[in-house]
N, C-alpha and C positions, 0 to 999 in steps of 0.2 A: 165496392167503392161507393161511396155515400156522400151527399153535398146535403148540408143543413141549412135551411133560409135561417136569414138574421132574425132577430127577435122584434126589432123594428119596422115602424111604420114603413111600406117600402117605398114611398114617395119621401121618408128625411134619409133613405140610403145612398149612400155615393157608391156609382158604380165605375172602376178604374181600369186601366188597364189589365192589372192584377186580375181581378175579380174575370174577365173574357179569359185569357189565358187558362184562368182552374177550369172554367166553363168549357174550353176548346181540348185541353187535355183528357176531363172526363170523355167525352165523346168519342177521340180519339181508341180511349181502353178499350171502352163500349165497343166500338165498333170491330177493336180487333178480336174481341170477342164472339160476337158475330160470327165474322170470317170462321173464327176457327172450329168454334163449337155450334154455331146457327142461332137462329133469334132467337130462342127460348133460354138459350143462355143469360141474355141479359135484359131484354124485353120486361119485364117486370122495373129492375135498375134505371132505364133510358124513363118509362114512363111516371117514375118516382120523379126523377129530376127534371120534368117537363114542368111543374109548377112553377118551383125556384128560375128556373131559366125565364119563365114568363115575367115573375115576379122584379127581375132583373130590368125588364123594360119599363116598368113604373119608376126604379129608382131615378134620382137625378146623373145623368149623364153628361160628359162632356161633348161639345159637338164631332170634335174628331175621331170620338172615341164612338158614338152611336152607329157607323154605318156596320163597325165591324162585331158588335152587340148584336144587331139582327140580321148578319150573317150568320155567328155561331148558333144563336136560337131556332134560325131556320134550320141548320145544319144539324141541330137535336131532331128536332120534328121529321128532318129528312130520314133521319136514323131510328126514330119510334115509329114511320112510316113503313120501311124496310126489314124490319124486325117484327111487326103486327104483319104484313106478308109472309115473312118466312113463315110463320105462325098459322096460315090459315085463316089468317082475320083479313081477308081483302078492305071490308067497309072501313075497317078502324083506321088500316094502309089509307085509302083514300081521302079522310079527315083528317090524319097527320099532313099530308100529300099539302094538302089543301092549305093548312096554315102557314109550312114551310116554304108554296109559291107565294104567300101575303108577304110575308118578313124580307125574302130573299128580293123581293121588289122593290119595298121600301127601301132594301140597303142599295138596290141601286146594283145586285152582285147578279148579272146575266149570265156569268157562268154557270152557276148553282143554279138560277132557273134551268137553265139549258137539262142541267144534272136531273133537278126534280120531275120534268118533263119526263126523261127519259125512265126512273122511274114508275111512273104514273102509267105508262106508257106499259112496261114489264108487267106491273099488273095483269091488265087488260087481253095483253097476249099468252100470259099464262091461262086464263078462262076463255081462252079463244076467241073474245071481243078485238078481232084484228083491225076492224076498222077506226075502235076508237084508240084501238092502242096504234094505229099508223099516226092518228089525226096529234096524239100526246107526242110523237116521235118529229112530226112537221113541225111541231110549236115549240121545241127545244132545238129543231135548226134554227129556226131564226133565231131564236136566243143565244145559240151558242156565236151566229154570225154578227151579231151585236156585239159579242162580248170577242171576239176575232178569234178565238181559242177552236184551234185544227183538233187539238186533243176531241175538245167537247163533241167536234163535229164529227169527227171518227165514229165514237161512241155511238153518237144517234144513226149514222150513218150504217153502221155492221147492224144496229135493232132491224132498221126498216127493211134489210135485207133479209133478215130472220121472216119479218111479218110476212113480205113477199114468199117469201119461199112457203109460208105457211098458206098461203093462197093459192098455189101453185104456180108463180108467176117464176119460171127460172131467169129469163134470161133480166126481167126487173132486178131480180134477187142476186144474183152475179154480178150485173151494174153497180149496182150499190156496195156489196162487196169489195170490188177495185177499187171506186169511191173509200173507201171504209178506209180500205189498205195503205191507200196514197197520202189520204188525210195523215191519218195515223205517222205517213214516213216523214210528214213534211211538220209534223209538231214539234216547235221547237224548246217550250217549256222542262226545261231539266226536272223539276220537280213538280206535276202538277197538285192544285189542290187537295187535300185529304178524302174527299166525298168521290173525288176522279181517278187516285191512284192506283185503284185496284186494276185499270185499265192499262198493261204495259204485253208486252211482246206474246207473253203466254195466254192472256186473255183474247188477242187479235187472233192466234191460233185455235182458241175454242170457239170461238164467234166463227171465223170460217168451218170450221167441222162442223155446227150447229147446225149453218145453213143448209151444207151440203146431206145434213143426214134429214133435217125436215125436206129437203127435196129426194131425198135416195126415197123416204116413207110418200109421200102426196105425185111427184113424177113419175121416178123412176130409180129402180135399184142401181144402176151404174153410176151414179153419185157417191155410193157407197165408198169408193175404192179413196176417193179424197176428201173423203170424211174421216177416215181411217189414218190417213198419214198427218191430217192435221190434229186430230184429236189425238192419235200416239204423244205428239208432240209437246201440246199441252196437259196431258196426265203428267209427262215428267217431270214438266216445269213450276209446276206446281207444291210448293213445301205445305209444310203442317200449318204455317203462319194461314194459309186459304185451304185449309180441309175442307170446307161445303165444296167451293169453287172444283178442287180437285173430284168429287163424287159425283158431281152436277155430270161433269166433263164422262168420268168414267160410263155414265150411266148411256151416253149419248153414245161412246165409243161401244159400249157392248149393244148397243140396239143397230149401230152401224154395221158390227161384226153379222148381226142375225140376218140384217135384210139382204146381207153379202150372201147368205145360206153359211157362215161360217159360224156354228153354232158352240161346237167346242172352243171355241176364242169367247163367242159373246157369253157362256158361262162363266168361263174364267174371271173374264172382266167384270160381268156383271156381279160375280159372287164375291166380287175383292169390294164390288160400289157399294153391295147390299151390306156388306160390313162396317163399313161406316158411316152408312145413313141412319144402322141402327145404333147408333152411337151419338150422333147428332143431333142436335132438341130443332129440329127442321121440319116441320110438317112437310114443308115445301119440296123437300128433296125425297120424303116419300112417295108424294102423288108424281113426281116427273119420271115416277117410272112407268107409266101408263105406256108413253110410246116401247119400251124396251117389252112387255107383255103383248103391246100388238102387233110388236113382230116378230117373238116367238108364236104364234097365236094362227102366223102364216105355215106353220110348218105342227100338224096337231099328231102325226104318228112319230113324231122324231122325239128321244126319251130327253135329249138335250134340250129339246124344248120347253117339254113337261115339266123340267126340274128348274125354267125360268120362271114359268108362271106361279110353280108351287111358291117358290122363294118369294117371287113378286107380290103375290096375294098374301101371304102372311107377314111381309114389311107394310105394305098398305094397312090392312089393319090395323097395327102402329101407330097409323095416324091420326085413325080415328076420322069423322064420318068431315069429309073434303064442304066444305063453306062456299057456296059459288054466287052468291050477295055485291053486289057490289054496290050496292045504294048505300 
């Protein structure tokens, strides 16, 4: 899919409602692409049409028509931010990151801040910058309690629990969690925005496994067992529409199975995830096998283990040499 600037000067262009709608649609594609095949799918496609989408705010605009203009603009940038991650490209993430909190402020849309924060935030925690990804996750609650949206605050709310856990703070990391879960029950938006939907009952279920398995690895292995039954839950729930979402999950579920000492499960699983990571144009989902290696890694004469690492070590390759930049 392809969007062609006008030929014209973009200051004699009228930009209409029409014209935000094609703009809101492509991104939509975009993005379901993403989900399904990883940012490499269309990362190329999103940063093509980041011109034209700029070029869009020079044209002349109506006023009621502008706040919703540099929402969808943000909401590209938020999307070539998210896809330059999947990618491996943290610094590029960060500079989309960046222009998509500019726009998203201008329109006045707190919620999308709230979103891009929480983003920004994912980064950082992915390179194990916990602190500054707590500090991106603080600055999207209050955005999200600005814009009153429970959804928004759910979302930031399961991150920080993740960070916590990642620091070894359980019972912070569990706080927030419940926080997470409650938010989440008391959201009342039927539909929420496109950049937040991926956020529904299956996702609440891999964000709790997530937690519980970054604490079974930094705590303690008897976190293990509710890592397991949540992240069961969420492999299922998960269709072909969120393939990455579904391996991410898988990946976490077979490193739970390991730190259980249940290694003939954490094979299985993990050799169902290793199959469609390599499938997946996701740098991202390569390197998050790091936790599932360190802990078969626990266990060095068990032959079940040996054929995680083998497998592991040779999808990592794959991805070719991990970017840990974030300037």
């Amino acid at each position: 899919m392809t969007v062609e600037p006008r030929p014209e000067h973009p200051r004699a262009v009228r930009i209409g409602e029409a014209d935000v709608r094609r703009l809101e649609a492509a991104t939509r594609a975009f993005r379901a692409l993403d989900y399904r095949h990883g940012g490499g799918s269309c990362r190329d496609a999103v940063e093509a049409l980041v011109p034209y989408a700029e070029l869009m705010l020079l044209g002349v605009v109506r006023e009621p028509t502008l706040p919703r203009l540099c929402t969808t603009v943000a909401d590209l940038h938020n999307l070539a931010g998210w896809t330059s991650f999947d990618e491996g490209r943290p610094g590029v993430a960060l500079a989309e990151f960046g222009r998509a909190l500019e726009l998203a402020t201008v329109a006045g849309n707190d919620e999308l801040v709230a979103n891009i924060c929480y983003r920004i935030g994912r980064v950082h925690l992915h390179y194990d910058a916990v602190d500054e990804a707590v500090d991106q996750f603080e600055h999207g609650q209050v955005a999200a309690h600005r814009a009153g949206s429970m959804h928004a605050r759910a979302i930031l709310s399961a991150n920080l629990a993740w960070a916590d856990a990642k620091q070894g703070d359980a019972r912070a990391a569990l706080a927030q969690l419940s926080t997470a879960t409650d938010e989440f029950a008391a959201a009342t938006v039927a539909a929420p925005p496109p950049w937040a939907a991926f956020f529904g009952e299956t996702d609440v279920a891999a964000m709790i496994g997530t937690v519980h398995t970054e604490l079974a690895q930094v705590v303690g292995a008897r976190h293990a067992g509710e890592a397991i039954d949540a992240l069961a839950v969420a492999t299922d729930g998960y269709g072909r529409a969120m393939t990455r979402s579904r391996a991410l999950t898988q990946i976490w579920l077979a490193t739970a199975h390991a730190l259980a000492g249940d290694l003939d499960e954490a094979v299985r699983v993990g050799g169902a995830a290793i199959e469609v990571a390599t499938e997946l144009q996701s740098a991202r989902t390569k390197q998050r096998m790091s936790p599932l290696a360190a802990a078969a890694s626990r266990f060095p004469a068990n032959p079940d283990a040996r054929e995680i690492l083998e497998r592991v070590d040779l999808l990592r390759g794959l991805a070719g040499p991990e970017q840990v930049t974030l300037q």
